[in-house]
C-alpha positions in Angstrom: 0.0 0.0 0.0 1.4 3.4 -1.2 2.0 6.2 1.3 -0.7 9.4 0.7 2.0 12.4 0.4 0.2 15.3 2.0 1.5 18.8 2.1 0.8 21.7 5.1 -1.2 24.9 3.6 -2.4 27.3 6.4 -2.1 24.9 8.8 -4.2 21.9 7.1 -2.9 18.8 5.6 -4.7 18.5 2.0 -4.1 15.3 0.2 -1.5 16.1 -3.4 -4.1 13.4 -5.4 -6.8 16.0 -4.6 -4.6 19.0 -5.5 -3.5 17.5 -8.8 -7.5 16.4 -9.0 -8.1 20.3 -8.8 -5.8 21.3 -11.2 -6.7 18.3 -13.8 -10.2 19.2 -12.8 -9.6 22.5 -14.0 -9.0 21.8 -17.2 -11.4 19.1 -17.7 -14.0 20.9 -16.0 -13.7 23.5 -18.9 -13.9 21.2 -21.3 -17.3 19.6 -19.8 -19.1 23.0 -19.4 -17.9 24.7 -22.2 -19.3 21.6 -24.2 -22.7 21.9 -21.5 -22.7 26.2 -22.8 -22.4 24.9 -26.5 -25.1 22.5 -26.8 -27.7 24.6 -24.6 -26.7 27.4 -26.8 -27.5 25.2 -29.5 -30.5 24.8 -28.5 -30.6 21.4 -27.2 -32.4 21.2 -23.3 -30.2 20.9 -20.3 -30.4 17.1 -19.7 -29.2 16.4 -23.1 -26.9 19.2 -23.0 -25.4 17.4 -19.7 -25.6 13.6 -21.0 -24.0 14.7 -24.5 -21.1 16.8 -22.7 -21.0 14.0 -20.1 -20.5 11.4 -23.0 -18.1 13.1 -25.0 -15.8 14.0 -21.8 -15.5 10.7 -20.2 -12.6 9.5 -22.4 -11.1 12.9 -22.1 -11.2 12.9 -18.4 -10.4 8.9 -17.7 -7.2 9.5 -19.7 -6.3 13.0 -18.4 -7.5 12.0 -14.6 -5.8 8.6 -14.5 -2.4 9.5 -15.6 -1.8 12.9 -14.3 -3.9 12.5 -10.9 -3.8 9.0 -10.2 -0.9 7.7 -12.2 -2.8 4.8 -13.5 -3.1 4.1 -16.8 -5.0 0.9 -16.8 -7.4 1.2 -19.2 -9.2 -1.7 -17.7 -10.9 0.7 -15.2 -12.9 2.3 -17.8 -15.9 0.8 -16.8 -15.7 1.7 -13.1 -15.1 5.0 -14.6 -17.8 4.9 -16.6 -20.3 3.4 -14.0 -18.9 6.5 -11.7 -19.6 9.2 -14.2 -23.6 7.7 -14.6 -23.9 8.5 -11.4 -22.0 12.0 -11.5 -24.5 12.7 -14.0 -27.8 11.9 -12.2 -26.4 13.9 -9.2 -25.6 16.8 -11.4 -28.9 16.4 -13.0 -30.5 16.7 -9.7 -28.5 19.4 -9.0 -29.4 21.6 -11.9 -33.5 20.3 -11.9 -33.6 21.7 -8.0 -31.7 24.7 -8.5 -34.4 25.2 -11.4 -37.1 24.5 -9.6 -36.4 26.8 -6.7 -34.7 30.1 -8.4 -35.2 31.8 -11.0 -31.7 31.4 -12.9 -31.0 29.7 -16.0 -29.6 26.6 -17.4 -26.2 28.6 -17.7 -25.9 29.4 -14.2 -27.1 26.1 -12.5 -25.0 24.0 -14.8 -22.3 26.1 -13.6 -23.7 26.3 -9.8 -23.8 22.5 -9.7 -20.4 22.4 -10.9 -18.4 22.4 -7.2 -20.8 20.1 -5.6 -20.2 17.5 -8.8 -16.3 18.1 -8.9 -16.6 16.6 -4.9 -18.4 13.8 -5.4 -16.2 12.4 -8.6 -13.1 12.7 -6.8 -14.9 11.1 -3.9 -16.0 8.1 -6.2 -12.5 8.5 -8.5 -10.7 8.0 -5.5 -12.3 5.4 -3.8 -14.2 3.2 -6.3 -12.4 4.0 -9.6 -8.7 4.5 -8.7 -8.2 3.3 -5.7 
């Protein structure tokens, strides 16, 4: 079993797999909504804007969180990836339907709004189911 390498910042201990899942999230997260923008732009409603840009950035985001955050290139796990990011998208889903429901911003803004919360819960599930 490998050792977690940690690092002190302002007096707490954050994990480096979650800093490089930050940083990789970044970058991937910009890819996902920037995809999400284009097809509700295009006209297309949110859940298929979210399941399309979902879709399309799985493979981006197994490869990209794999090797740089997890240093795992076993493509094997693409299924437990895949089986992580259905539910990644039925919580963001949820996410977006309730902020809906209960404000009176758009697609744009909950998409983005649900963003955080999502970004937690797949490194919670990358971590611990997928890469582990």
């Amino acid at each position: 079993m490998s050792e977690i390498r940690t690092m002190k910042l302002f007096s707490y201990t954050i994990d480096r797999t979650f800093i490089r899942f930050v940083l990789i999230g970044l970058l991937n997260t910009a890819f996902g909504v920037g995809l999400y923008c284009l097809f509700v732009y295009l006209g297309m409603p949110y859940r298929s804007a979210v399941l399309l840009s979902t879709v399309l950035g799985v493979l981006f985001n197994f490869k990209t969180i794999g090797t740089f955050v997890f240093k795992n290139t076993n493509n094997r796990l693409i299924f437990r990836f895949i089986l992580a990011y259905v539910i990644i998208y039925f919580i963001n889903i949820g996410l977006i339907r309730l902020l809906l429901e209960l404000t009176d911003i758009n697609e744009y803004i909950a998409g983005i709004i649900a963003t955080p919360i999502v970004a937690i819960a797949s490194f919670v599930l990358q971590k611990h189911f997928v890469f582990n």
